[in-house]
MARBAVEX-154047 format. One record per residue: residue number from 0; residue in three letters; x, y, z of N, C-alpha, C in turn. Coordinates in nm, 4 decimals. Example, Ala and Ser with C-alpha at 12.3 -4.5 7.8 and 13.67 -1.06 7.14 Angstrom:
2
NODE  resi  resn       n.u       n.v       n.w      ca.u      ca.v      ca.w       c.u       c.v       c.w
NODE     0   ALA    1.3190   -0.5690    0.7800    1.2300   -0.4500    0.7800    1.3200   -0.3300    0.7800
NODE     1   SER    1.2850   -0.2250    0.7080    1.3670   -0.1060    0.7140    1.2900    0.0030    0.7870
REM end
This chain:
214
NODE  resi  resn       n.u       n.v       n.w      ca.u      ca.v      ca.w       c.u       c.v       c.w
NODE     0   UNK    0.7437    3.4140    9.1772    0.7482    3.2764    9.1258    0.6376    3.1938    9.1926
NODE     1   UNK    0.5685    3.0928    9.1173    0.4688    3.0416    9.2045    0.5369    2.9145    9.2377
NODE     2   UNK    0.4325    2.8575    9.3709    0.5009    2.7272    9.4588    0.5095    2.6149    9.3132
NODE     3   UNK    0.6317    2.5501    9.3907    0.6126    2.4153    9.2724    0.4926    2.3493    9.3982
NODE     4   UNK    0.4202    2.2471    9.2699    0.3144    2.1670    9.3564    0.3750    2.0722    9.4711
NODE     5   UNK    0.2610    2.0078    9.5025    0.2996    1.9667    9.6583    0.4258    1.8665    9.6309
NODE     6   UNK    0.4098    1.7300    9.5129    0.5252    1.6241    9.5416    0.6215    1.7044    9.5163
NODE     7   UNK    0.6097    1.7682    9.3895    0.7664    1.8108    9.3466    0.8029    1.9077    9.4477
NODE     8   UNK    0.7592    1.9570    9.5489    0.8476    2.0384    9.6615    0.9026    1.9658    9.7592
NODE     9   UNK    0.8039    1.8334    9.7527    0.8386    1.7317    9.8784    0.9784    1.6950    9.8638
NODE    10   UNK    0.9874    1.6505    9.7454    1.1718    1.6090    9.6907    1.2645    1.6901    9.7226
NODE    11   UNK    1.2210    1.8032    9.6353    1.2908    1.9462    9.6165    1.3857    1.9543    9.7799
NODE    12   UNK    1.2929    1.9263    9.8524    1.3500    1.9886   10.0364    1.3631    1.8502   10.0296
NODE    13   UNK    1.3651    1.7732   10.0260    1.4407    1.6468   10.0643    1.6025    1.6582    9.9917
NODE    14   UNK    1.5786    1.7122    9.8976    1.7418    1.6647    9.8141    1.7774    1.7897    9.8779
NODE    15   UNK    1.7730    1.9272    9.9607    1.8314    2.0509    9.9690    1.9117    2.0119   10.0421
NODE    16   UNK    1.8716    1.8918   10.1286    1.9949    1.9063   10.2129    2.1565    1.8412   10.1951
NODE    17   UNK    2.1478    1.7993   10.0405    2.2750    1.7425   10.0194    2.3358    1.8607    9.8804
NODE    18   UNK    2.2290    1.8711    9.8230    2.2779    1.9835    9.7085    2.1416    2.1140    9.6842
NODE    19   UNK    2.1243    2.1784    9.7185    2.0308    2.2623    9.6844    2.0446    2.3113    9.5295
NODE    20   UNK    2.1170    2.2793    9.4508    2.1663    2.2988    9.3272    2.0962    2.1807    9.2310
NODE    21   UNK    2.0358    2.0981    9.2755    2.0603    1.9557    9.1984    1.9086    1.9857    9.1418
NODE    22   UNK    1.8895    1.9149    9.0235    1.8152    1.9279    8.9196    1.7259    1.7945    8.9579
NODE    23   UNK    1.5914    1.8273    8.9239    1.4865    1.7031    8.9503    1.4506    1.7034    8.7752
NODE    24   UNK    1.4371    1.5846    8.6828    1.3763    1.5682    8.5848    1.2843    1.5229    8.5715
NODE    25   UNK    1.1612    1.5768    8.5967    1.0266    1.4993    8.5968    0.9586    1.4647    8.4627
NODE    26   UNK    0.9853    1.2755    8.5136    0.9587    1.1978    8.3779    0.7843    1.2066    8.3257
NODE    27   UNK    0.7558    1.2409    8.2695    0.6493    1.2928    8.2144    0.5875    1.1919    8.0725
NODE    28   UNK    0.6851    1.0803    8.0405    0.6430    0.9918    7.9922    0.4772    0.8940    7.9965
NODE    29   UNK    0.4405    0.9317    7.8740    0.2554    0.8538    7.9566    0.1873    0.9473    7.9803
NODE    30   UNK    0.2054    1.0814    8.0359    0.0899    1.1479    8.1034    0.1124    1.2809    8.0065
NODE    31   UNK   -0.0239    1.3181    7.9611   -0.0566    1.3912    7.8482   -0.0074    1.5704    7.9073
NODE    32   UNK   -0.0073    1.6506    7.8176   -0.0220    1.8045    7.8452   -0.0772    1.8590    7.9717
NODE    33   UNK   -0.2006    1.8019    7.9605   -0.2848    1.8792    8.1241   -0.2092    1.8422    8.2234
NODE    34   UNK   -0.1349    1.7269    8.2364   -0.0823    1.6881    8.3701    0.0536    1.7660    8.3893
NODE    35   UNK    0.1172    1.7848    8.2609    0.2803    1.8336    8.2546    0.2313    1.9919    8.2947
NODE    36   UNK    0.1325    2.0578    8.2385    0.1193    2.2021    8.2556    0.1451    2.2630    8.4094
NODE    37   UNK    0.0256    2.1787    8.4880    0.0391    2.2905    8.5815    0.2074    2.2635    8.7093
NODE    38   UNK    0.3073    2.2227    8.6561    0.4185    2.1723    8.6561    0.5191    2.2784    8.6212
NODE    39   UNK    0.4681    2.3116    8.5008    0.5379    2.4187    8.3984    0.5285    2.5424    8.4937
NODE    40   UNK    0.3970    2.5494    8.4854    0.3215    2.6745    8.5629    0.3607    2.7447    8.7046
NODE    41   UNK    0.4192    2.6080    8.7520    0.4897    2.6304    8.9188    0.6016    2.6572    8.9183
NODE    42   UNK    0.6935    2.6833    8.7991    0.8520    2.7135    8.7917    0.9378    2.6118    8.7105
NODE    43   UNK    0.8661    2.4879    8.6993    0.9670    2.4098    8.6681    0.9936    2.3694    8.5488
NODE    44   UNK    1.1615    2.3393    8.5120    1.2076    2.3283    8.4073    1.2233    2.2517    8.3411
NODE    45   UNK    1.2933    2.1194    8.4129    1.3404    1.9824    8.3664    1.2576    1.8651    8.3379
NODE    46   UNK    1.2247    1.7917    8.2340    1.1283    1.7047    8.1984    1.1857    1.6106    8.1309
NODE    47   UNK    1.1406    1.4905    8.1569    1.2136    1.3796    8.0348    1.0922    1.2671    7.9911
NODE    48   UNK    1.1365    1.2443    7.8773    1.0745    1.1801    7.8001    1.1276    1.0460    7.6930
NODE    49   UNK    1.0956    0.9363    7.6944    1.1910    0.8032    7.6521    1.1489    0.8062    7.5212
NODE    50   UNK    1.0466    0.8655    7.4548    1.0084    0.8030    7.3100    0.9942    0.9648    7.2299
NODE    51   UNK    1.0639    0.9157    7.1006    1.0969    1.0927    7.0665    0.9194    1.1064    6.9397
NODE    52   UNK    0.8490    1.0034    6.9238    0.7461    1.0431    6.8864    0.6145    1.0895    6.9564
NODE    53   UNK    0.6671    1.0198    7.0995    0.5304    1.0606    7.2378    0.5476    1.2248    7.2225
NODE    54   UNK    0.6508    1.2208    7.2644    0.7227    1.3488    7.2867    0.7140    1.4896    7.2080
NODE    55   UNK    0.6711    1.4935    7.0852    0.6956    1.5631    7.0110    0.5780    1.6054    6.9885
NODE    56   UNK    0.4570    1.4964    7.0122    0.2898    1.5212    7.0246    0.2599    1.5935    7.1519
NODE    57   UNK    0.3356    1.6147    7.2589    0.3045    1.7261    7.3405    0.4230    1.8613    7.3529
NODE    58   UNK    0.5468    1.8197    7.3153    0.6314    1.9310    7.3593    0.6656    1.9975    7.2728
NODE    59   UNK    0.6534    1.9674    7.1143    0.6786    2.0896    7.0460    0.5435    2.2417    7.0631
NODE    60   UNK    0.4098    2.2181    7.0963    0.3425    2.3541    7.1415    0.4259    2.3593    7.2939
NODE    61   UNK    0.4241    2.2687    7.3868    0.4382    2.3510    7.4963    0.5857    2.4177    7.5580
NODE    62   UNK    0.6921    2.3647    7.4354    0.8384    2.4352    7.4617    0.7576    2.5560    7.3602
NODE    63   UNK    0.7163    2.5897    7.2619    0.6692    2.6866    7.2246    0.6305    2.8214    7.3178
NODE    64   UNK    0.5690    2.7792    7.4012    0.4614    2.8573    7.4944    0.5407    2.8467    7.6663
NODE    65   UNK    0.6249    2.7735    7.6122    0.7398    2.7931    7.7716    0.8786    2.8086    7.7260
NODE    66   UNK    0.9485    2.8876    7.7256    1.0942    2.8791    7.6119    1.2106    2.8448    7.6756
NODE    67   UNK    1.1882    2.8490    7.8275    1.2810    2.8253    7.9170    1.3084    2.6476    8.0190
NODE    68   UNK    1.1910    2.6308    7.9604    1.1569    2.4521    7.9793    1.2613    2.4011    7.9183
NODE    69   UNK    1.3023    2.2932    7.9618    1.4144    2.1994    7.9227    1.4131    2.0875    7.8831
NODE    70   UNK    1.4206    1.9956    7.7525    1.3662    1.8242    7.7844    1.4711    1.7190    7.7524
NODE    71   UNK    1.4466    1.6301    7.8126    1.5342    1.5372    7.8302    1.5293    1.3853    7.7050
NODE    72   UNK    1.6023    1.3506    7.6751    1.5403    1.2750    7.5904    1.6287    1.1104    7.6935
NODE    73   UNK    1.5323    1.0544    7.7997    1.6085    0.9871    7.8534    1.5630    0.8025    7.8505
NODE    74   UNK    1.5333    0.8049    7.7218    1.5331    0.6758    7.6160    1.6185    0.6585    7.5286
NODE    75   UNK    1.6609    0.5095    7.5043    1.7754    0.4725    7.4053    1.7545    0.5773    7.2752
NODE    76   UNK    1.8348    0.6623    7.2275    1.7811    0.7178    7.1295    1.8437    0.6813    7.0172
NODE    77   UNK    1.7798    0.6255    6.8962    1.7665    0.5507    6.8045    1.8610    0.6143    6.7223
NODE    78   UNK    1.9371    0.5437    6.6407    1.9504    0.6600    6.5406    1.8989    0.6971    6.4184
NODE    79   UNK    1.7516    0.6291    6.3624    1.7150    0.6905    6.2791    1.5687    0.7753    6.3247
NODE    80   UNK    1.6134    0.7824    6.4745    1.4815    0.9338    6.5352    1.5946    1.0650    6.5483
NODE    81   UNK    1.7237    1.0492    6.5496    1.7957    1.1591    6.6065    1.7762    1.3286    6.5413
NODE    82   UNK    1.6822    1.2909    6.4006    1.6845    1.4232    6.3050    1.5672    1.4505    6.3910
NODE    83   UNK    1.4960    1.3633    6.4351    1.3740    1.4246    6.5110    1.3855    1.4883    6.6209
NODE    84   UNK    1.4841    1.4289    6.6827    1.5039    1.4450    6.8192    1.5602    1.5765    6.8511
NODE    85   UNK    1.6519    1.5795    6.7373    1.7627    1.7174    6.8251    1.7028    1.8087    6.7858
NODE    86   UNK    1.6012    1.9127    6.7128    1.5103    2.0168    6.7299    1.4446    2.0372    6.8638
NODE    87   UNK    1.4437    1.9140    6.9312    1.3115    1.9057    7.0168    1.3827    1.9313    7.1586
NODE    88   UNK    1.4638    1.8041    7.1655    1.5185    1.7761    7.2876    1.6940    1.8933    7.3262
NODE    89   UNK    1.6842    1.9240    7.4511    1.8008    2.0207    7.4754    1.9297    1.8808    7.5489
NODE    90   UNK    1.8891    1.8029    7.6429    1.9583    1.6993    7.7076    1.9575    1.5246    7.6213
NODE    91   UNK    2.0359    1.4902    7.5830    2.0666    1.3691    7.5637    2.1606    1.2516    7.6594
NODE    92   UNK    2.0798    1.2332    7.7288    2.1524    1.1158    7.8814    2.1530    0.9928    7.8826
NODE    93   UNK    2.1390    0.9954    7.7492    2.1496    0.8142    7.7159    2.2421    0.7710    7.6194
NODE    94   UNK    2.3450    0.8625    7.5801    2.4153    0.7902    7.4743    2.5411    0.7356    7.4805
NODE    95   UNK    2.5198    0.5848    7.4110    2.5914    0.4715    7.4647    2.6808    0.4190    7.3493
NODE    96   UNK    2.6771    0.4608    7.2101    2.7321    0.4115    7.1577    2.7904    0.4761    7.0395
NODE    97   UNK    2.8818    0.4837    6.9305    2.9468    0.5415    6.8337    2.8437    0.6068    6.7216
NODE    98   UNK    2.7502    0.4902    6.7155    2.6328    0.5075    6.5572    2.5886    0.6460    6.6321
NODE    99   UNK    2.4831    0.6350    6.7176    2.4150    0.8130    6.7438    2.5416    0.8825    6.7597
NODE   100   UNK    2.6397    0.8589    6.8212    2.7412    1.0353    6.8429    2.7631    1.0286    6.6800
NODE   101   UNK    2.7836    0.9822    6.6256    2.7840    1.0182    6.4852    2.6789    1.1030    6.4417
NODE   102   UNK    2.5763    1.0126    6.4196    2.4511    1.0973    6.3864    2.3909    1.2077    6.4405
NODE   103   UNK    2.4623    1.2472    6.6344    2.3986    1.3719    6.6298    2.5113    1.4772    6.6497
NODE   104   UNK    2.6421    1.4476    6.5795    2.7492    1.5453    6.5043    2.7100    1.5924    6.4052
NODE   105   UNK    2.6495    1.5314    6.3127    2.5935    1.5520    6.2017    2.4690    1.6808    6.2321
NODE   106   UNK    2.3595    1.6133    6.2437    2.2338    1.6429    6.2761    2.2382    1.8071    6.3521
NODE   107   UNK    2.3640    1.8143    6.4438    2.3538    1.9194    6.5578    2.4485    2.0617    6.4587
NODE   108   UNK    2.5300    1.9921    6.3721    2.5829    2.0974    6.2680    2.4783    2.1738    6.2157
NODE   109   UNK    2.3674    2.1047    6.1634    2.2860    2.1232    6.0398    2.1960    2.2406    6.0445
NODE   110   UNK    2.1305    2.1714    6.2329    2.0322    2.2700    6.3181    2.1105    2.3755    6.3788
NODE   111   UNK    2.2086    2.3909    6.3701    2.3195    2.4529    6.4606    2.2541    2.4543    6.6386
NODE   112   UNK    2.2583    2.3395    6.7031    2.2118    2.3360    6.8039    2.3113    2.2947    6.8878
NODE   113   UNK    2.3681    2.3061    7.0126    2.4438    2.2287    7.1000    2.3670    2.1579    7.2039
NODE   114   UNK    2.3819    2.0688    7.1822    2.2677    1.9737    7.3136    2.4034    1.9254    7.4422
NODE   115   UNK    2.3742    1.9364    7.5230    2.3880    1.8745    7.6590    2.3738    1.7311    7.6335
NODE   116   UNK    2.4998    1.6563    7.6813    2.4953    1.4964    7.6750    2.5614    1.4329    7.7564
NODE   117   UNK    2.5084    1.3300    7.8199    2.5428    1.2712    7.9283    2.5620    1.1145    7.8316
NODE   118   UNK    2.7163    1.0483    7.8451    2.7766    0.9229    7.8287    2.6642    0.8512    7.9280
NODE   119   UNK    2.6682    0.7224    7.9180    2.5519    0.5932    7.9575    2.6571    0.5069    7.9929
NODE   120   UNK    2.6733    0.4309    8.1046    2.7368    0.3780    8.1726    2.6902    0.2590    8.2558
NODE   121   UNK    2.7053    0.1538    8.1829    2.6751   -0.0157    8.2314    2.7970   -0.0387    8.3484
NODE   122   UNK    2.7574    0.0558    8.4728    2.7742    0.0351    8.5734    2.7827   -0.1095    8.6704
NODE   123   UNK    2.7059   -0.1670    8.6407    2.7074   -0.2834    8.6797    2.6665   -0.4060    8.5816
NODE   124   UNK    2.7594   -0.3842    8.4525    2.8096   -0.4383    8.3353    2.7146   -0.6031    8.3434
NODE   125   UNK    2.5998   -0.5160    8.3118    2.4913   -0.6104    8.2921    2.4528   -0.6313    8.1585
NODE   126   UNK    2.4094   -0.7220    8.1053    2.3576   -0.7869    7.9529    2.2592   -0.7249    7.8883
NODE   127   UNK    2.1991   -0.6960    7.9925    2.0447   -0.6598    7.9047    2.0339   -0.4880    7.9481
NODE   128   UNK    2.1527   -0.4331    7.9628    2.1174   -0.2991    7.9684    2.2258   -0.1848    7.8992
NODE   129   UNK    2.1840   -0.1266    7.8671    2.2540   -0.0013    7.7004    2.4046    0.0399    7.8390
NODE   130   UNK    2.4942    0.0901    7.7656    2.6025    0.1776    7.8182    2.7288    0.1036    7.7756
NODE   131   UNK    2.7886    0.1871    7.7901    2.9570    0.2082    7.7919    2.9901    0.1051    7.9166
NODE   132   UNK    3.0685   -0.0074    7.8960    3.1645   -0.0701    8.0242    3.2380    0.0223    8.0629
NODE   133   UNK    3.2882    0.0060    8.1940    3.3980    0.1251    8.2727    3.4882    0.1132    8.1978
NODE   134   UNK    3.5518   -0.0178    8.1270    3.7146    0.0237    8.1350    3.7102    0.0846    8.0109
NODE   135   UNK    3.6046    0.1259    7.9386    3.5963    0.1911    7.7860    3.5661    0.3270    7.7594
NODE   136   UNK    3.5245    0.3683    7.8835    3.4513    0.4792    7.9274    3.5614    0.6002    7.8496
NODE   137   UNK    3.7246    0.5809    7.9421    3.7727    0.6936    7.9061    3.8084    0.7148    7.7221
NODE   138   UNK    3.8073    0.5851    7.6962    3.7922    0.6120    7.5401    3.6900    0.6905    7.4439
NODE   139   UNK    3.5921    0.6062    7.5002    3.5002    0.6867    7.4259    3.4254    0.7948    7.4440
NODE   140   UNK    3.4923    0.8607    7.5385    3.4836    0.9989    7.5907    3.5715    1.0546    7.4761
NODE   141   UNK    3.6671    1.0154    7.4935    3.7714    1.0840    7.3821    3.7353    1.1324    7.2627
NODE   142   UNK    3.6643    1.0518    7.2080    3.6098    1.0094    7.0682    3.5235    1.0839    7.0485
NODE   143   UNK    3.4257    1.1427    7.1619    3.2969    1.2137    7.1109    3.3552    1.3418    7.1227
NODE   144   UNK    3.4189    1.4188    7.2332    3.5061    1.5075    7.1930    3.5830    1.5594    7.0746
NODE   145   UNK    3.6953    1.4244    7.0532    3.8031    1.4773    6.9780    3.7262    1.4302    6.8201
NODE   146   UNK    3.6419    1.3251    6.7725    3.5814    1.2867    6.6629    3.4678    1.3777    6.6377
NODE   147   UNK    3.4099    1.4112    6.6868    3.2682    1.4666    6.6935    3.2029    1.5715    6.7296
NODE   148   UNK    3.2900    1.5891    6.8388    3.3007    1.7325    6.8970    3.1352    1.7206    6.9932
NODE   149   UNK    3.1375    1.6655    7.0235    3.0137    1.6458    7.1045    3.0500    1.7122    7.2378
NODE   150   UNK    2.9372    1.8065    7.3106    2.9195    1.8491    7.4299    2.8822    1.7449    7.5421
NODE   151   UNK    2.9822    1.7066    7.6147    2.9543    1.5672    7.7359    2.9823    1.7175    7.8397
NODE   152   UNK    2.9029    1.6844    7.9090    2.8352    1.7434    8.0401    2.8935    1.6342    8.1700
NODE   153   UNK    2.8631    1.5444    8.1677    2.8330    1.4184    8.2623    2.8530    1.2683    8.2231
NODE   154   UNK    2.8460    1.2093    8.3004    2.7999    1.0235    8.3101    2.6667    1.0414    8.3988
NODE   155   UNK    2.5902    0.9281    8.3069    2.4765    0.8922    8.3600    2.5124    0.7199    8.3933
NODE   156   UNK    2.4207    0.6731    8.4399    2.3642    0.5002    8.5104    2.2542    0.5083    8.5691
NODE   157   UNK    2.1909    0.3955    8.5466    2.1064    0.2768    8.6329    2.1653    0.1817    8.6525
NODE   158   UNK    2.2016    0.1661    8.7789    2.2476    0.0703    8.8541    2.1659   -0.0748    8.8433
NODE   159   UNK    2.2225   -0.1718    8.9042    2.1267   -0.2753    8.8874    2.0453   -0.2788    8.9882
NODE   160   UNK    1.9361   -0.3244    9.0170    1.8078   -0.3169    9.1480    1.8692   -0.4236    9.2466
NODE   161   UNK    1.8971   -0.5249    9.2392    1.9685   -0.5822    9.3445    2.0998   -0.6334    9.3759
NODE   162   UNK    2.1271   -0.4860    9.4160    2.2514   -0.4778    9.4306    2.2823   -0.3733    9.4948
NODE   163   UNK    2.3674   -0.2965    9.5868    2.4077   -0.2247    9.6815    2.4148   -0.0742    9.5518
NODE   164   UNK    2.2736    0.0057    9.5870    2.3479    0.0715    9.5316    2.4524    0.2110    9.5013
NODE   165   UNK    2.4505    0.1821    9.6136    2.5283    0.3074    9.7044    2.6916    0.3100    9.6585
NODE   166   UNK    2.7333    0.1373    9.6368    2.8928    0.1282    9.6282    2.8738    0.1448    9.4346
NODE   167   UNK    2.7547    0.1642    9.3403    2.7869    0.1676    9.2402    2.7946    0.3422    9.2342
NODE   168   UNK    2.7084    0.4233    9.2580    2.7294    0.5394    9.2873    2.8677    0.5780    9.2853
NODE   169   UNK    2.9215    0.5522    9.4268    3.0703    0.6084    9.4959    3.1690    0.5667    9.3116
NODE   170   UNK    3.1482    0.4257    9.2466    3.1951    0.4345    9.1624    3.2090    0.5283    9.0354
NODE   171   UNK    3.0640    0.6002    9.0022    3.0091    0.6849    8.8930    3.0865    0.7549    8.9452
NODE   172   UNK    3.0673    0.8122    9.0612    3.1413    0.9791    9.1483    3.2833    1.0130    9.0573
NODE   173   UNK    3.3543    0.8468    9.1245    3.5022    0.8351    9.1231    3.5661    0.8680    8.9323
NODE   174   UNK    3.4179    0.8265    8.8479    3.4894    0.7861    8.7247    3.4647    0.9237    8.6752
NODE   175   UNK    3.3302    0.9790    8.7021    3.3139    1.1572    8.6556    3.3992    1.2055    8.6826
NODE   176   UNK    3.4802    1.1979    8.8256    3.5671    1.3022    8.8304    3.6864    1.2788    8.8056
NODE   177   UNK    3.7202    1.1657    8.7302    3.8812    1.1216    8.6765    3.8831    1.1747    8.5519
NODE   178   UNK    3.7346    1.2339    8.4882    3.7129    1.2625    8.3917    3.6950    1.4207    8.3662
NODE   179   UNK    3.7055    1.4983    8.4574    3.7324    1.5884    8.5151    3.5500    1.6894    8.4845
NODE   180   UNK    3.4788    1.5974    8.5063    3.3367    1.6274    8.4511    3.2631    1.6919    8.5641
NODE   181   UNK    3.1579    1.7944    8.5401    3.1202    1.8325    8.6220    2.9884    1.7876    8.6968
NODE   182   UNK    2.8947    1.7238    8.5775    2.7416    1.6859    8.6456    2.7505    1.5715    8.6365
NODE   183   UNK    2.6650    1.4992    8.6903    2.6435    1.3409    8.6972    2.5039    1.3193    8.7247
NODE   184   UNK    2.4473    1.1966    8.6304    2.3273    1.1765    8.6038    2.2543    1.0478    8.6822
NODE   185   UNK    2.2398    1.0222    8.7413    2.2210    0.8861    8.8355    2.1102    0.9376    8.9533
NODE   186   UNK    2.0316    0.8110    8.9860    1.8725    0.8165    9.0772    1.7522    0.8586    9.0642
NODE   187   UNK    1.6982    0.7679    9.0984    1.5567    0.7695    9.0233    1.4387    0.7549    9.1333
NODE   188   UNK    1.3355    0.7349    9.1362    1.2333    0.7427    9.2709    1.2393    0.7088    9.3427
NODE   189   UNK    1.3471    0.5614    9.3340    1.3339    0.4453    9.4682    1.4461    0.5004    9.4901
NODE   190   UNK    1.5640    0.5038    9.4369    1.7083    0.6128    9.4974    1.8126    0.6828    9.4939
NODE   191   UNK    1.6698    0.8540    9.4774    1.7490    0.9583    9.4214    1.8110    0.9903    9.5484
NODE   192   UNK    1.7948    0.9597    9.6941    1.8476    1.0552    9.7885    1.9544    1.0055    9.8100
NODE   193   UNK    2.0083    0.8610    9.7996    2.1620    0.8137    9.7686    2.2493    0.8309    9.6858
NODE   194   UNK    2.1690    0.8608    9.5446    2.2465    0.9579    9.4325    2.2612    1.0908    9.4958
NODE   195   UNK    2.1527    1.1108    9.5083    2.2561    1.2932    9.5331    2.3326    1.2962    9.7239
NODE   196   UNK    2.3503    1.2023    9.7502    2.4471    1.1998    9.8698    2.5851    1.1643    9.7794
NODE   197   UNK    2.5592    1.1198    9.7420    2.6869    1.1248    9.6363    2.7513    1.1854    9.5363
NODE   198   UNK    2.6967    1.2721    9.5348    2.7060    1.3793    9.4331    2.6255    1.3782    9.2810
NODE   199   UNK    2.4789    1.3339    9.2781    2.4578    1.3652    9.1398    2.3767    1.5007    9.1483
NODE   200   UNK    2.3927    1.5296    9.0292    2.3332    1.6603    8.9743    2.2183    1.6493    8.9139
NODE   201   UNK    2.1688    1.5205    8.8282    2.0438    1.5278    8.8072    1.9727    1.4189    8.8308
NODE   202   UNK    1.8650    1.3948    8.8820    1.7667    1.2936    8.9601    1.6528    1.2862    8.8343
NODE   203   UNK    1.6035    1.1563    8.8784    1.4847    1.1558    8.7623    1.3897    1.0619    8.8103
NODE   204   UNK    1.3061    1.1784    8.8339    1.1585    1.1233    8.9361    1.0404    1.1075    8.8667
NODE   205   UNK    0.9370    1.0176    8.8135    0.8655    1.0347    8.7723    0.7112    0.9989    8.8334
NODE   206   UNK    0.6575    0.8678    8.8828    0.5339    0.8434    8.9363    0.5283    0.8891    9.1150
NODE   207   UNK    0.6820    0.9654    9.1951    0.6494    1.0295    9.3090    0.6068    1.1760    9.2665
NODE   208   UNK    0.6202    1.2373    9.1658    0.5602    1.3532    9.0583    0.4283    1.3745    9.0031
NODE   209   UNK    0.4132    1.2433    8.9346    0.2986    1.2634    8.8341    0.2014    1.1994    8.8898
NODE   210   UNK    0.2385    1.1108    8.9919    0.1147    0.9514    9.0338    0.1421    0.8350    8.9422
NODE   211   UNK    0.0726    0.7310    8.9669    0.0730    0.5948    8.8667    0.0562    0.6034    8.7279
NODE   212   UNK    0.1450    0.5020    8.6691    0.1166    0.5167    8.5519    0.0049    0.3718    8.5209
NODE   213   UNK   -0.0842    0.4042    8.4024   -0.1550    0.3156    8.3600   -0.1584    0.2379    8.2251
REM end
């Protein structure tokens, strides 16, 4: 196997010491093929991407030519991109509301695909940001299951930036596992190492990975 490059190992041994299991998604949003390749090239699997038309201009050749690559689709996903989306994308970690689990019940019959999906969770039940409130959570868990039959994996969040976010975490922990769920989707560059002290499973790192975006 060859080394992953220098940042993505830097993390890699930073997060080993709370989960050596835990998944890095390197957001790859903005930065073209040449930069995602030699990435690919070093072992690695997990990639995410917010816009399902960026996305599709580099990853349908290079899931082609890597079959074991994984992508994330970790932007609001629309529901009139979802026919696009679910060919492409294996993870869906953003879905927050009834209209897409509809549409990718539908959509995931058609392709016969099962995607990985992580519920979206307005953790700190803010205005201007997508998710499920807590006290609705266990409902509409129900719903994508028992209506839809949707594959939930996890809860995902972004916490709010100022605000402790260590005690919203301990909360995600508490609600995944009332839910008897196994992964959890939470932390991002400024703080994946408090997510995965807490148990998340997948981190999502992108400019300590790729460099600045422009």
């Amino acid at each position: 196997m060859h080394n992953l490059t220098h940042n993505l190992l830097t993390i890699k041994n930073e997060l080993n010491i709370f989960n050596p299991k835990i998944n890095i998604i390197a957001v790859s949003k903005t930065f073209d093929s040449d930069k995602i390749r030699p990435h690919i090239m070093s072992g690695h699997i997990h990639f995410g991407e917010n816009k399902v038309q960026e996305a599709a201009g580099k990853w349908i050749s290079l899931k082609e030519q890597n079959k074991n690559v994984k992508l994330h689709m970790i932007g609001k996903l629309q529901t009139n991109k979802v026919k696009i989306a679910i060919p492409l994308f294996d993870y869906i970690p953003s879905l927050d509301s009834l209209k897409p689990a509809k549409k990718i019940s539908i959509e995931k019959k058609k392709k016969n695909k099962q995607l990985k999906i992580f519920i979206q969770v307005n953790i700190g039940n803010e205005d201007q940001k997508s998710g499920i409130n807590v006290k609705d959570v266990d409902e509409f868990y129900k719903i994508c299951l028992d209506r839809f039959n949707l594959n939930i994996i996890g809860l995902m969040c972004i916490p709010p930036n100022d605000d402790s976010v260590n005690k919203h975490f301990i909360e995600m922990k508490n609600l995944n596992n009332s839910l008897g769920l196994k992964d959890l989707s939470m932390g991002m560059s400024s703080n994946y190492l408090e997510a995965a002290k807490h148990g998340s499973t997948y981190v999502r790192v992108g400019s300590k990975i790729f460099g600045s975006r422009f």
